[in-house]
C-alpha positions, 0 to 999 in steps of 0.5 A: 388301323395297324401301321405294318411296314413291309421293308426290303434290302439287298446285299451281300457281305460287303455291305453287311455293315451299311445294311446295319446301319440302314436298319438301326436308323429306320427302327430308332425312327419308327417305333410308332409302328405296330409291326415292321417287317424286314426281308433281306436278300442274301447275296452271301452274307456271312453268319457273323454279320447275321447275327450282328443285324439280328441282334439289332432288331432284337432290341426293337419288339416291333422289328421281324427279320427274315433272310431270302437266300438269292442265287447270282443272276447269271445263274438264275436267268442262263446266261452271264450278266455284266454289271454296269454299276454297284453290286450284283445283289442288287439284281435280286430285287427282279425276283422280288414278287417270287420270293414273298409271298403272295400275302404280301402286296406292298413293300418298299425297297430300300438301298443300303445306304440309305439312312431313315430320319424319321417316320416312314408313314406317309411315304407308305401311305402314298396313293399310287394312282394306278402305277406300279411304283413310285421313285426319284427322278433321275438325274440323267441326259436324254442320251441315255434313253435310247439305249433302254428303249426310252424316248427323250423325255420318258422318266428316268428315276433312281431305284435306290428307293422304291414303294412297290406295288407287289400284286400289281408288279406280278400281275404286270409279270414285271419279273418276266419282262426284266428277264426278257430285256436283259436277255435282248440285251445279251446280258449288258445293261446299261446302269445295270438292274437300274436300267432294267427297271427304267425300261420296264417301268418308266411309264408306270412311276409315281415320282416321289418328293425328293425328301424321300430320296436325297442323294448325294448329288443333291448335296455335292452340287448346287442347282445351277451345277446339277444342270451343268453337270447333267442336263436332266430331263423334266427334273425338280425345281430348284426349290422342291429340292431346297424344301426337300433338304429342309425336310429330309426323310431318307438321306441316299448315300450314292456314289459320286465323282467328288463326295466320298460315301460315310463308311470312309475314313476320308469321307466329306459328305456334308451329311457324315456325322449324322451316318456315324451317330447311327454306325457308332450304335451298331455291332461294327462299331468297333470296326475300323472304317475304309479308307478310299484311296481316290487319287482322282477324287483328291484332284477333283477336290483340290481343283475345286478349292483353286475356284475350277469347279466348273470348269471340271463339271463342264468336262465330266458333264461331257463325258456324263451327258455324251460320251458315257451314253454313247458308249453304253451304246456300242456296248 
């Protein structure tokens, strides 16, 4: 039987790069398959960095490419959005199952900043047992539950990865139940498109292993401080997360409040090098890297090396697990 893959990304020109990077490393790691096919949601890509990503997959004879030119979604649904978190390219994937077509009935979603260090097979494979996706819990208090129509203990997960289910997602009109909750919502959503997708899909959600999903905060943060820090709700336990990184698939570079992302000259991710092994074989090579000018993070990162890590995730878990939720409210 083929193995042909159905890769999705979103990005604009900002994160052209990272995206290069993302691919690359998903490509060096499975050439076993017949067929991979990449579509990217063009939020504004420049023709330059287009043909630096084509020219990466020119090298792969398995690797197709085809770019999906997005309209902004104010644009799209009428009314003007705000954007609570990352970029608003990523609000593209609500239109994911107009854009491809109908041929295509299975997908996975991939942020930018992801890295892929080995075969995406079994991942692919998962029976979705009746749901429409499946993704990584989220670390995320109760609190903000109520605010996307959530009771304490529905799942919350991260979109950062997502297999989807496409037939079932245009059978659900998952599309038109987004839109509908965004307009409810006057175009203010909390954790943005992410939000979106936790209140229409929270109930029909595979939970993924963490292993294809490890984000940042799985490194930044030791068991015992994840729970200080956020209080999550029906989480892992300590030791699927542990396993997990033992045995990583798909490492998640999301933002934090310590860790400073790869793409930064200053980074301390525990995981940098092997993000730059991949960046150093791209066509941005050359280029050089940004620099975060974090002065809060510098602080957090000072006070952690003076022995003050809990104290400081016993204040930033108050402002996390409360006072960002009830503010999210009254927004």
């Amino acid at each position: 039987m083929k193995t042909i893959y159905n890769i999705v990304y979103a990005t604009d020109d900002t994160f052209a790069p990272v995206l290069g990077t993302s691919l690359l490393s998903l490509l060096r790691n499975n050439k076993e398959a017949e067929k991979i096919n990449f579509f990217v949601l063009d939020s504004g890509i420049s023709k330059e960095n287009k043909f630096r990503i084509e020219k990466i997959c020119d090298n792969f004879v398995n690797a197709s490419l085809k770019w999906i030119k997005i309209e902004s979604i104010s644009k799209k649904i009428g009314i003007d959005v705000k954007n609570d978190r990352g970029s608003f390219s990523q609000y593209s994937r609500l239109f994911i199952g107009d854009v491809l077509d109908n041929s295509v009935e299975r997908v996975l979603y991939l942020d930018c900043d992801t890295l892929i260090l080995s075969s995406l097979k079994d991942l692919w494979n998962i029976e979705l047992k009746g749901d429409i996706i499946a993704a990584l819990k989220d670390a995320f208090s109760k609190y903000y539950r109520k605010n996307i129509n959530l009771v304490n203990d529905d799942l919350m997960f991260n979109s950062g990865v997502m297999l989807i289910d496409l037939k079932a997602w245009r059978d659900n009109k998952i599309k038109e139940k987004a839109i509908s909750f965004i307009r409810q919502r006057h175009g203010k959503v909390q954790q943005g498109d992410q939000g979106v997708l936790n209140s229409v899909l929270s109930n029909k959600t595979f939970t993924l292993d963490p292993r294809y999903n490890l984000v940042s905060i799985f490194y930044d943060l030791d068991y015992r401080e994840i729970k200080l820090y956020r209080s999550p709700v029906n989480f892992y336990s300590e030791r699927i997360i542990a396993k997990a990184k033992e045995n990583p698939v798909i490492l998640h570079f999301t933002s934090s409040f310590y860790s400073i992302r790869p793409w930064f000259k200053n980074s301390n991710h525990q995981c940098k090098k092997i993000w730059l092994k991949f960046y150093q074989e791209t066509p941005w090579k050359n280029q050089p890297l940004q620099i975060e000018m974090s002065k809060k993070k510098k602080l957090i990162n000072i006070l952690f090396e003076y022995g003050l890590k809990d104290t400081i995730l016993l204040g930033a878990g108050v402002f996390q697990k409360y006072v960002r939720p009830l503010k999210n409210r009254f927004n």
